[in-house]
Structure formats: C-alpha cells, structure tokens
N, C-alpha and C positions, 0 to 999 in steps of 0.2 A: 504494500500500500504506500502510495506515495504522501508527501505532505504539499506537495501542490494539488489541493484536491480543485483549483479553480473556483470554488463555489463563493468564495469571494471576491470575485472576479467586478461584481456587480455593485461593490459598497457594502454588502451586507455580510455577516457572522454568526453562528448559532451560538445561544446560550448554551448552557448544561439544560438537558430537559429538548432541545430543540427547534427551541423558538429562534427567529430569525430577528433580527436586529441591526439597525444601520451604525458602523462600524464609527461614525459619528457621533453616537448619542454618547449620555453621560455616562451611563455605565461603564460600555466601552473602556471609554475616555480613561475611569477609573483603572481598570484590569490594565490597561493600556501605561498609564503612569506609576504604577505598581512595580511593573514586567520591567521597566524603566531604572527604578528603583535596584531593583532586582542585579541588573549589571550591571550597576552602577558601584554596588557592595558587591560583586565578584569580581571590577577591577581593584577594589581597594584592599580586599583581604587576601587577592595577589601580589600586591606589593606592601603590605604589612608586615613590618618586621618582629611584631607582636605575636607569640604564636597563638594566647588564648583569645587575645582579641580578634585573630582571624578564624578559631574554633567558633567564635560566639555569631560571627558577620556566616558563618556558613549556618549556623542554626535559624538565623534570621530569615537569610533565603528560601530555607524551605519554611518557616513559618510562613514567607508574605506569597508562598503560594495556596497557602489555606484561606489567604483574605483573598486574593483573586478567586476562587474557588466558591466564597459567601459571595462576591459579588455577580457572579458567574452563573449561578443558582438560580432562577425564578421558582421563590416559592409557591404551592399551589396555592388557591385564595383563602384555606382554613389553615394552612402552615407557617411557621412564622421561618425565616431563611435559617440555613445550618450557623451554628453560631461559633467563634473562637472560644476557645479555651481562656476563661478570662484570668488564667495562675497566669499564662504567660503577660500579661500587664504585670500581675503585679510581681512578676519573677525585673521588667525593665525597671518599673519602680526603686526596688531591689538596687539593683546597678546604677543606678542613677545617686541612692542615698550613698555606696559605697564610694563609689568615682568622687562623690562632692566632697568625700572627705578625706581626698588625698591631698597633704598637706601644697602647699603653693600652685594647683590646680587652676583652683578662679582667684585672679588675681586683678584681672581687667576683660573689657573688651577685647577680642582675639578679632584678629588680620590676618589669616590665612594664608599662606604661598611658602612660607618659608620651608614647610618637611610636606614630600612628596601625597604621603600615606595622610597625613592629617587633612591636607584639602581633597584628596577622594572622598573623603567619610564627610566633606562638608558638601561636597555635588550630592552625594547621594541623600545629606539632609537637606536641602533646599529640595530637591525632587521627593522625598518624605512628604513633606512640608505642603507639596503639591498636590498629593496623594492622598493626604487627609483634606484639604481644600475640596478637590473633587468629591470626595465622600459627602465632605459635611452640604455642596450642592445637591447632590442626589438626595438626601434624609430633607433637605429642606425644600425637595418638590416632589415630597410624601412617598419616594422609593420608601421600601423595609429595608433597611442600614444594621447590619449585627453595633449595638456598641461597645462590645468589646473589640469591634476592628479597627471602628476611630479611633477610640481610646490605646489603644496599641499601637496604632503610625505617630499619635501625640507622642506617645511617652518614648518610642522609638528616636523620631525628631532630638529628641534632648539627649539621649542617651548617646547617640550619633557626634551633636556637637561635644556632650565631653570624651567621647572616643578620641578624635580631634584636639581638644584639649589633653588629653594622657598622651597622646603620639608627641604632639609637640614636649610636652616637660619631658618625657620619655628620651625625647633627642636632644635635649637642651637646648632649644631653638625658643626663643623670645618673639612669640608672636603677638603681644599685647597691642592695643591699639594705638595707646600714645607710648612714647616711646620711655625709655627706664628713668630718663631723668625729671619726664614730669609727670612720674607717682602713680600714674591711668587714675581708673576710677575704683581699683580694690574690691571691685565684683563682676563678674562676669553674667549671665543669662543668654539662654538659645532663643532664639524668636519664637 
C-alpha cells in the first residue's frame, strides 16, 4: 500500500472515523501544527547534548501524537472525544517546579541564539504556543476540545522555555536579555 493514496488530491483528509474534511479547517490546522511541533522536538533532541533531556523530548513526541489522535477523533454525538491522560500534565507540572529550582536558572529575560540546542526547544515552543492557540480556537467555536490536551501544550510551552533555559546554564552561555552589567530584571517567564 502506498502513502500516496491521492485522495487528497482535492483539498480534503479523512478524520479517524472517516469523515472527510477540508484540509483547511481548524482542526486540521491543529493536527497540522502539532505534526509541526512534533519535528520541531526531533531536530532539537538530535542535537541535544543533554541525554535525559532528549529521553524526555522523545517521550513528548509520542505523547503529542495522542493529542493529534483527540483531535483527529470525531466523537459520535453521545461520546465525549478520547481524552489525555491528565498524570501527564501534571507529571510537566512536575518538571517545571523542578527546573524553577535550579539554582541561577531564571535570572532575567533570555535572548536566545547563543547555544545551538536551546533555540531549537524555543522554535518548537513558539510553535507549542501555536498549537495551543489553535486549540483554544476550535473549543471557542464549540468543537469538543479534551482539556487535558490544552492544558498539556500550556504547561509543555513553559516547560520547553526552561528546557532552553537548562541548555543555556548547562553550556555556560549568558543569554539574558540585558546584558550582565545592567543586572536584567532577576526573573524570567515563558509567554
């Protein structure tokens, strides 16, 4: 069987379930910026020199195939769509209180470019970032949304910029926004 099956030929893609769908719409859009996401954290955990940090960007992956998969879904009209596993929120949560508390971590606003690995993990959180945007469109023109999937691209998003954050303290590279001699602002935050 080939993967050119053509049937896309036309604009349109089958859901799961095999309903037909213009390749256009939001949903799409979603699975589509996910997929995005997706190798976006397979080029960065190939060039991360972190090995559990690239254990952890390989777990991700296949998790955000299980949110393409909710979004994927049209549930029947009495079903409510397959939902995430909502441990994994609070497993990034998790990661998130841990990373905040490595010591000299947030120390200001972060400028990106200077360590290779840290601005991959920040393409793939802007494109996160996207990913939850599109969600929270869909849920706001009455699609069924799992929310433990928004909830998971959110806390992903942050988890990502301190990824980003550890890579940089990790290489000793000063990426703060102002520069060391005027002090930055002593905290940091991911959008």
């Amino acid at each position: 069987m080939s993967i050119a099956t053509m049937r896309g030929d036309g604009g349109q893609t089958s859901l799961i379930g095999g309903r037909r769908v213009s390749k256009g719409s939001g949903r799409i859009e979603a699975i589509g910026t996910i997929d995005e996401l997706g190798a976006q954290l397979a080029f960065a955990r190939a060039i991360c020199p972190h090995r559990e940090t690239g254990a952890f960007m390989r777990d991700v992956q296949r998790q955000l195939f299980a949110i393409a998969e909710t979004l994927a879904t049209e549930p029947a009209p009495t079903d409510a769509p397959p939902s995430l596993d909502r441990t994994l929120v609070d497993a990034l949560t998790e990661r998130v209180r841990r990373m905040e508390s490595i010591e000299g971590l947030l120390l200001d606003w972060a400028l990106p470019g200077e360590d290779a690995p840290a601005a991959a993990c920040e393409m793939a959180r802007t494109t996160c970032r996207r990913a939850e945007r599109s969600i929270v469109r869909l849920q706001e023109a009455g699609e069924p949304i799992d929310p433990s999937a928004l909830a998971y691209l959110n806390r992903l998003a942050d988890v990502l910029w301190l990824i980003g954050r550890f890579l940089e303290h990790e290489s000793k590279v000063d990426a703060r926004l102002r520069p060391k001699e005027d002090g930055g602002l002593r905290w940091s935050r991911a959008w």
